[in-house]
NUNULO-988281 format. One line per field, with one value per residue (C-alpha): chain; x, y, z; residue in three letters. Coordinates in steps of 0.02 Angstrom, whole numbers, padded with zeros to 5 digits, m for minus. Example, Ala and Ser with C-alpha at 12.3 -4.5 7.8 and 13.67 -1.06 7.14 Angstrom:
BEGIN
chaine <- (A; A)
east <- (00615; 00684)
north <- (m00225; m00053)
up <- (00390; 00357)
residu <- (ala; ser)
***
This chain:
BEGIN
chaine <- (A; A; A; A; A; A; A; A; A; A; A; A; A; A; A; A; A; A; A; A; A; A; A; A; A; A; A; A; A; A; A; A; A; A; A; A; A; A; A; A; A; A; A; A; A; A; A; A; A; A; A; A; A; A; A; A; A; A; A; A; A; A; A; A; A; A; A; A; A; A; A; A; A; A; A; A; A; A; A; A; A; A; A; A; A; A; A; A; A; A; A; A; A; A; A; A; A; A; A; A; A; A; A; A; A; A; A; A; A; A; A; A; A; A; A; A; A; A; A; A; A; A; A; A; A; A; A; A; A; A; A; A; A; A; A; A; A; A; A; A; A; A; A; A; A; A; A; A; A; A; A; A; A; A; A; A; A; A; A; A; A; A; A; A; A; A; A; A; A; A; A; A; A; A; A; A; A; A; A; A; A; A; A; A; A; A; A; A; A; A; A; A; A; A; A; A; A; A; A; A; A; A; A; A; A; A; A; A; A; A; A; A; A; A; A; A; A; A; A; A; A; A; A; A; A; A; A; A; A; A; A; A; A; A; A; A; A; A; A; A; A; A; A; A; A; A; A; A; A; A; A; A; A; A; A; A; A; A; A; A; A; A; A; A; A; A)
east <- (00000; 00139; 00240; 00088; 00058; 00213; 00228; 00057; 00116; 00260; 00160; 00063; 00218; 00306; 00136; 00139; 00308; 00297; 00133; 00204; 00368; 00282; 00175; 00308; 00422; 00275; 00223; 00390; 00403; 00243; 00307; 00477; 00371; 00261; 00394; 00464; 00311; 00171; 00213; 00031; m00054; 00053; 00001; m00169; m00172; m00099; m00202; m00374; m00298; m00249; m00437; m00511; m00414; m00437; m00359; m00199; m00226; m00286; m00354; m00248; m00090; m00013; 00110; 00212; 00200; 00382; 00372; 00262; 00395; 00565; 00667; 00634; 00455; 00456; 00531; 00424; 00304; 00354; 00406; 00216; 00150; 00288; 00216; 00028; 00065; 00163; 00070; 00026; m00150; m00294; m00497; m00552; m00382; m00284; m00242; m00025; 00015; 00152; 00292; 00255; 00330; 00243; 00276; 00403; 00525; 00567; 00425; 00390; 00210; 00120; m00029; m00158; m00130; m00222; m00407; m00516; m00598; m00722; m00734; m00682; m00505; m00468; m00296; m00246; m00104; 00019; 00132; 00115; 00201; 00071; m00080; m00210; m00175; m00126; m00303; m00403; m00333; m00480; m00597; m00525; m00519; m00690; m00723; m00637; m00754; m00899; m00889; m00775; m00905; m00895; m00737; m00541; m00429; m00253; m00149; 00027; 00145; 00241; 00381; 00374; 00276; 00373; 00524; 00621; 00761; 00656; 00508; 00474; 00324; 00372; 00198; 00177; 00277; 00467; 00517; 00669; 00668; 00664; 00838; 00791; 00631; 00651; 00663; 00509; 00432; 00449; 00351; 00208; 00239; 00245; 00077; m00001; 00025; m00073; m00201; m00241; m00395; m00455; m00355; m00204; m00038; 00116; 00249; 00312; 00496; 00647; 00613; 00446; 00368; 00180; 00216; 00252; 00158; m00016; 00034; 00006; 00149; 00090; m00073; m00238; m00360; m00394; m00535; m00481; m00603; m00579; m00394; m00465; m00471; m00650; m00617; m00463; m00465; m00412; m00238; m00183; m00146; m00319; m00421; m00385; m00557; m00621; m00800; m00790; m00740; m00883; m01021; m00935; m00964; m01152; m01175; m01082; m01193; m01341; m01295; m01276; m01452; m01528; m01410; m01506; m01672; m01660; m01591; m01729; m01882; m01811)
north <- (00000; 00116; 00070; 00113; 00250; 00327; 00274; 00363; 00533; 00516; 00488; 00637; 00751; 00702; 00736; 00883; 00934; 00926; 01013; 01153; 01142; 01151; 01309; 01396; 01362; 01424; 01593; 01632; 01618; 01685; 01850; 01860; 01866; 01989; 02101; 02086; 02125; 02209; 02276; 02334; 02162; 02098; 02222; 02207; 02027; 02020; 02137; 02083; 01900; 01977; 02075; 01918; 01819; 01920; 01782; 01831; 02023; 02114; 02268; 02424; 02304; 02298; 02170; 02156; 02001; 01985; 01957; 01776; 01715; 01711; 01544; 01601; 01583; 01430; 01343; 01420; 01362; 01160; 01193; 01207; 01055; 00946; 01004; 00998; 00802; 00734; 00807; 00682; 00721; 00723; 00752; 00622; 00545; 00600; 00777; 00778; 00874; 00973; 01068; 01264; 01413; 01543; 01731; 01748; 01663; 01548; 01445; 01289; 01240; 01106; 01133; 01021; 01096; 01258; 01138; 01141; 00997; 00916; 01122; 01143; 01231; 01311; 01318; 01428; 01420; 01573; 01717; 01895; 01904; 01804; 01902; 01788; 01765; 01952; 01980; 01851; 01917; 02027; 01884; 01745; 01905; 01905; 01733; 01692; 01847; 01794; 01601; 01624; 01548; 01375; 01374; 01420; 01486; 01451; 01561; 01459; 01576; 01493; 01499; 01684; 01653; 01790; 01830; 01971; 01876; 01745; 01752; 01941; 02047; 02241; 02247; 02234; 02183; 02155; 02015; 01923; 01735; 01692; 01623; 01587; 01587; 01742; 01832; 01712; 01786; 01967; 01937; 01879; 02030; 02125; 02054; 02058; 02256; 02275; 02129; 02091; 01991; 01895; 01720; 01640; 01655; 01519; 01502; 01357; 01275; 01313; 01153; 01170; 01022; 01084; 01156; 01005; 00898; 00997; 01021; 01210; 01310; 01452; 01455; 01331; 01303; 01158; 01109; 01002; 00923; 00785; 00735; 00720; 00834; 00874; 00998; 01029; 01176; 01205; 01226; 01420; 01516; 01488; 01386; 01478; 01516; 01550; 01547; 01379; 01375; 01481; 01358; 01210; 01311; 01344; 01144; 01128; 01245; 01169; 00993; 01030; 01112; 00946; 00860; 00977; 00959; 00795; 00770; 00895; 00773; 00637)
up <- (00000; 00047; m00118; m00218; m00147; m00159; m00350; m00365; m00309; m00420; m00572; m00510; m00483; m00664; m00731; m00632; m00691; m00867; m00870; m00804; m00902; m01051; m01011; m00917; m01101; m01213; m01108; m01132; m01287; m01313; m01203; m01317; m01472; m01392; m01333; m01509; m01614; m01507; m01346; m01305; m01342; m01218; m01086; m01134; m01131; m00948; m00870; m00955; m00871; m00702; m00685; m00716; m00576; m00415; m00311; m00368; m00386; m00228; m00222; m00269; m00286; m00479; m00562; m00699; m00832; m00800; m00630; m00667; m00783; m00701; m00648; m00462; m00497; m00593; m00452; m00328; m00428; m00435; m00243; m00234; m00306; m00234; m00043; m00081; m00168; m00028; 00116; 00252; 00316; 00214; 00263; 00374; 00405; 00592; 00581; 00655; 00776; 00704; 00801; 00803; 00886; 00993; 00940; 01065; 00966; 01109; 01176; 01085; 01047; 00934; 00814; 00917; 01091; 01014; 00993; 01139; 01176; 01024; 00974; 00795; 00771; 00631; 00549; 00419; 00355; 00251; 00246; 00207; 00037; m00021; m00109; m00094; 00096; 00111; 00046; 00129; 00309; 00325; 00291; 00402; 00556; 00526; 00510; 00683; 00775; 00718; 00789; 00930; 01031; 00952; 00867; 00907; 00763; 00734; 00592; 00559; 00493; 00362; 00243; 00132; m00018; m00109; m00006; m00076; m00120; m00204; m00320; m00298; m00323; m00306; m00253; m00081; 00081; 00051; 00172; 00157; 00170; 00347; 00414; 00576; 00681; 00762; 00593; 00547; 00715; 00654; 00510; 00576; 00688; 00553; 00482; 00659; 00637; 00479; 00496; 00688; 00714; 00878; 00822; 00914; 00797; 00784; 00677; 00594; 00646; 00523; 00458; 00411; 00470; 00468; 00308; 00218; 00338; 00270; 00114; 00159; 00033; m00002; 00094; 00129; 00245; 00387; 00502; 00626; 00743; 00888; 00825; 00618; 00471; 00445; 00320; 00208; 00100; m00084; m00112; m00133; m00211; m00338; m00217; m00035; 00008; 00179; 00125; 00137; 00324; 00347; 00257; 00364; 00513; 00478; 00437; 00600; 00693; 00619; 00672; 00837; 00835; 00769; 00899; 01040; 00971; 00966; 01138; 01196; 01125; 01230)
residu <- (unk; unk; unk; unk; unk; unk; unk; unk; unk; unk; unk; unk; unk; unk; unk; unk; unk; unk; unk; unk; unk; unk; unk; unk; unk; unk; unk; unk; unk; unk; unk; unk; unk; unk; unk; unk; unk; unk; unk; unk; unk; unk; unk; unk; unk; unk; unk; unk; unk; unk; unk; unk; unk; unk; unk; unk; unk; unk; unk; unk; unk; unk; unk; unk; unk; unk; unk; unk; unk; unk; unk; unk; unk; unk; unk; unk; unk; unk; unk; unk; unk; unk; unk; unk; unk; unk; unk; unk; unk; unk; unk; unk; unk; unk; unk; unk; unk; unk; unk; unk; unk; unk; unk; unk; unk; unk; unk; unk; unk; unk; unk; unk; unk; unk; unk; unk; unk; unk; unk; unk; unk; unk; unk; unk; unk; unk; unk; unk; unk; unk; unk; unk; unk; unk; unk; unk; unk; unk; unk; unk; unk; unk; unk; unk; unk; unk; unk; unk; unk; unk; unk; unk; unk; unk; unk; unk; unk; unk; unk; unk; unk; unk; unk; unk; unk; unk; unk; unk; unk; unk; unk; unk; unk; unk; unk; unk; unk; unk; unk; unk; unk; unk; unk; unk; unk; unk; unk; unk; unk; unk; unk; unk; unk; unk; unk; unk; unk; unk; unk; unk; unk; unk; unk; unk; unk; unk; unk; unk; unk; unk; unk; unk; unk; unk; unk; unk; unk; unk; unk; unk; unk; unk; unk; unk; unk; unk; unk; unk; unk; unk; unk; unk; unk; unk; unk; unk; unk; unk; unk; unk; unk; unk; unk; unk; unk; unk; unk; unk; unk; unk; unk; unk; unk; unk; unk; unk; unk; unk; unk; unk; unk; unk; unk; unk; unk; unk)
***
């Protein structure tokens, strides 16, 4: 079972890889000819693209074409798909209990010790170069104030999505890559200043063990509930959505109404 399994994800990541080999090849070459013979098309064609997908263009923040199509970003890219195929958990299978680090820089937590009895706890997980997550901020802040009383919240600060010194967007934060967890610390300082909500906030370990363990790179979604994944979100950048946490919630809320009503006939 293990054998197979492992032969299945690497079927999925060589798939994977020359999928996105092959389009990462032709848009440049497509961009080349572009530069070459109509400048303005190209413009045109990237920003008609970038209005149409808001998860990776936030409000008021602009990008350049050239800043998709850059080694740095093809690897971030494959990064990406080689952590979301060999995650370990999965919905409905034991949630880990990953190694974490409280804000202090110092104090070593886990991922689990942050669930209160059978209450839901939700995990999201990012970092603040990331749009998507950058955007969604707002969203998950109100998310976590508006079913404090029957859920916790749990934002893991991960690896930078777009460290300065890797795949860089000139829009928005300019974070180095963290080097170690006190400069991973300051970060989620950092985004603590901007976007502070009523959640609890952890980091991840240098090694980035819930990273990889949830397949999180560069930013999803978990509902853990009584030690298993109840819910496991999209993988981000395209499919971070914290509406989805919210319509789990409501099913949630309205099962343990039945539950009462039920118990209340009896």
């Amino acid at each position: 079972m293990a054998l197979t399994l492992v032969t299945v994800r690497l079927v999925k990541f060589l798939a994977i890889y020359l999928a996105l080999s092959t389009a990462f090849l032709v848009a440049k070459i497509t961009l080349v000819f572009l530069d070459i013979f109509s400048p303005d098309a190209k413009n045109r064609l990237f920003q008609r693209v970038m209005a149409k997908d808001k998860a990776m263009c936030p409000k008021g923040e602009t990008y350049q074409v050239e800043e998709f199509l850059t080694l740095k970003s093809y690897k971030s890219l494959l990064y990406s798909q080689v952590v979301g195929i060999f995650k370990v958990v999965g919905k409905g299978r034991p949630a880990e209990d990953s190694a974490l680090v409280r804000l202090d820089g110092q104090t070593e937590t886990t991922l689990l010790s942050y669930a209160t009895g059978s209450r839901p706890l939700v995990v999201c997980f990012g970092s603040y170069t990331c749009p998507p997550f950058r955007d969604a901020l707002s969203d998950f802040a109100v998310l976590a104030e508006d079913y404090r009383n029957v859920a916790d919240f749990l934002l893991v600060y991960i690896e930078e999505a777009h460290p300065s010194d890797g795949w860089r967007f000139h829009s928005g934060p300019q974070i180095l890559q963290h080097r170690t967890v006190e400069q991973r610390c300051d970060a989620a300082r950092a985004m603590l200043h901007d976007r502070a909500g009523r959640f609890d906030v952890a980091v991840d370990t240098m090694g980035n063990a819930a990273n990889h363990t949830y397949g999180a790179f560069p930013d999803r979604l978990y509902v853990i509930q009584n030690g298993v994944v109840a819910h496991e979100g999209g993988k981000g950048p395209f499919l971070f959505n914290p509406s989805e946490v919210r319509d789990w919630l409501n099913e949630h809320l309205d099962a343990l109404d039945n539950n009462n009503n039920t118990n209340d006939r009896k």
